[in-house]
N, C-alpha and C positions, 0 to 999 in steps of 0.2 A: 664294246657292249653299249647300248643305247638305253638312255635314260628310263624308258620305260620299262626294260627288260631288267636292270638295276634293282628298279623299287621292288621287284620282283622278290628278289633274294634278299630285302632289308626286312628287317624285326624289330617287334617294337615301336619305342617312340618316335624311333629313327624311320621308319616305313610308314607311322602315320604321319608324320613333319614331312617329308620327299613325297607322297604320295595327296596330301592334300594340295599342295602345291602344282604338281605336276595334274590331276585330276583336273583343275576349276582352274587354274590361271596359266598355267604354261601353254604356250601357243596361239590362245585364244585374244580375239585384238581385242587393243583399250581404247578408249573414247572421251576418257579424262584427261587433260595435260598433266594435271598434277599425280593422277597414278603413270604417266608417260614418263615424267621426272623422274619418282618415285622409283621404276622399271630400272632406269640410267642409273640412279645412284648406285640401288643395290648390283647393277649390274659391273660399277667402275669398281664397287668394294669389293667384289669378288676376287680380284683380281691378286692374284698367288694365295688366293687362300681356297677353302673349300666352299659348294653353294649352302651347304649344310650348315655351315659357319654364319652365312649371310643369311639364311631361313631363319636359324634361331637368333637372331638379332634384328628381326625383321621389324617386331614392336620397336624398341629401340631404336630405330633408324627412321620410324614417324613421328615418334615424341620427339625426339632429339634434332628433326629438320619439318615442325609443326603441320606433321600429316603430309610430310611431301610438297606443301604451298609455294609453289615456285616464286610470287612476290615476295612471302616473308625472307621467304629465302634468299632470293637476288638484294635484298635491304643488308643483311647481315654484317656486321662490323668486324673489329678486333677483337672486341668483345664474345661476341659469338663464335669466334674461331675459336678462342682461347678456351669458351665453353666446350664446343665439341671436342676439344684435343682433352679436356676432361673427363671424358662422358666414357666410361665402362661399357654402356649398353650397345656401344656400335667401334668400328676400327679406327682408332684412332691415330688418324694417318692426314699428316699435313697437307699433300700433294691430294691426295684425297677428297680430303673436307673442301678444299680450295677448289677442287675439280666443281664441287657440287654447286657452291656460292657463284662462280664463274658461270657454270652450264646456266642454273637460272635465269642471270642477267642476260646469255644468249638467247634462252626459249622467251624470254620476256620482247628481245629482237622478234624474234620469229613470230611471235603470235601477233604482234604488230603489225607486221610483213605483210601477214598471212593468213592472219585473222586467228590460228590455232597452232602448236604442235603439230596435233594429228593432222592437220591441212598441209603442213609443209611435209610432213613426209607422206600424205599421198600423192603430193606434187611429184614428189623426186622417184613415184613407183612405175615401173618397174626396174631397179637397178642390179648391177652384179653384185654379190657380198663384195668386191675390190673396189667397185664406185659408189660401193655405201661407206666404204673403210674410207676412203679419198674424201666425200663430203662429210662424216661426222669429225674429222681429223682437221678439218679445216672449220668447222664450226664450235665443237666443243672441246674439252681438254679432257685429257685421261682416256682419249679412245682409242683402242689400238682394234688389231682386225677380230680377236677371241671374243670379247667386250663388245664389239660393235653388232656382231653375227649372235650371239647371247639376244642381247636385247633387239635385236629385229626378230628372231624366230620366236621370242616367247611373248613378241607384242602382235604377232600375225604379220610380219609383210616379209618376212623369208620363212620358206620350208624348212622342215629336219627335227621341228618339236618332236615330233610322235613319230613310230613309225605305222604303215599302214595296217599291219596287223595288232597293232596296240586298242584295247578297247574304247580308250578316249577319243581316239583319232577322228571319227565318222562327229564325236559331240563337235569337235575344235572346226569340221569342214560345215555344220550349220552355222555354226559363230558367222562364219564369212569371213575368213581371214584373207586380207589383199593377195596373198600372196599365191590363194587358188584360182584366183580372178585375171591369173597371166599365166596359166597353163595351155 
């Protein structure tokens, strides 16, 4: 069953949380590094848990990593590990928290590089989801191919957010998402 067809049969708080998500930010591309971070992190904490899980600690996961600031972030001490392994409001997960501190001081590489995030991975477009799994596995930490394919279709540069008959779908192909621009 596809995510869209899902929200479908939720009720509730639980239908308005998946469904505000999926309407306005899934699929559609980002153009901030720091909500690009932002995208990674929640997308590395999802990981064996539910997105439901990661929605609702979605605040939580901007307070707790200063709105996603990928500087403040790449600075972060023992101190601030020790905080997040604190912090109720997000997973608190070693390998995790480490993944996010790490990734920063890469995209902090990258925007170097490359001027941007989002420039390096227009650079690398268009790829397989296998040789996007291959470069973010060699770039960051904590990606594996579920995680990697996550956060490419819900930033626009892989397909499969929406399906065609989903009513978002036609908003997400005005966005411009890279990934119809190699069809």
């Amino acid at each position: 069953m596809s995510y869209c067809s899902a929200i479908d049969a939720m009720t509730g708080d639980r239908k308005t949380l998946h469904k505000a998500y999926h309407d306005n930010l899934y699929g559609y591309p980002i153009h901030d590094d720091n909500e690009l971070f932002g995208r990674l992190i929640m997308e590395i904490n999802q990981a064996g848990l539910s997105w439901e899980t990661i929605l609702k600690k979605e605040a939580g996961f901007r307070k707790a990593y200063h709105q996603f600031n990928i500087k403040k972030v790449a600075l972060y001490t023992e101190k601030d590990r020790e905080r997040l392994l604190n912090d109720a409001g997000i997973i608190r997960n070693r390998l995790k928290i480490n993944a996010a501190i790490e990734n920063a001081k890469a995209i902090l590489q990258l925007q170097k590089e490359h001027g941007s995030f989002e420039k390096w991975l227009d650079l690398h477009h268009p790829l397989s989801k296998e040789e996007w799994v291959k470069l973010f596995k060699k770039t960051f930490r904590f990606t594996g191919g579920e995680i990697v394919s996550e956060f490419l279709m819900s930033t626009g540069f892989l397909p499969g957010a929406h399906t065609e008959d989903c009513r978002v779908y036609k908003k997400v192909l005005r966005s411009k998402p890279l990934w119809r621009l190699s069809i």
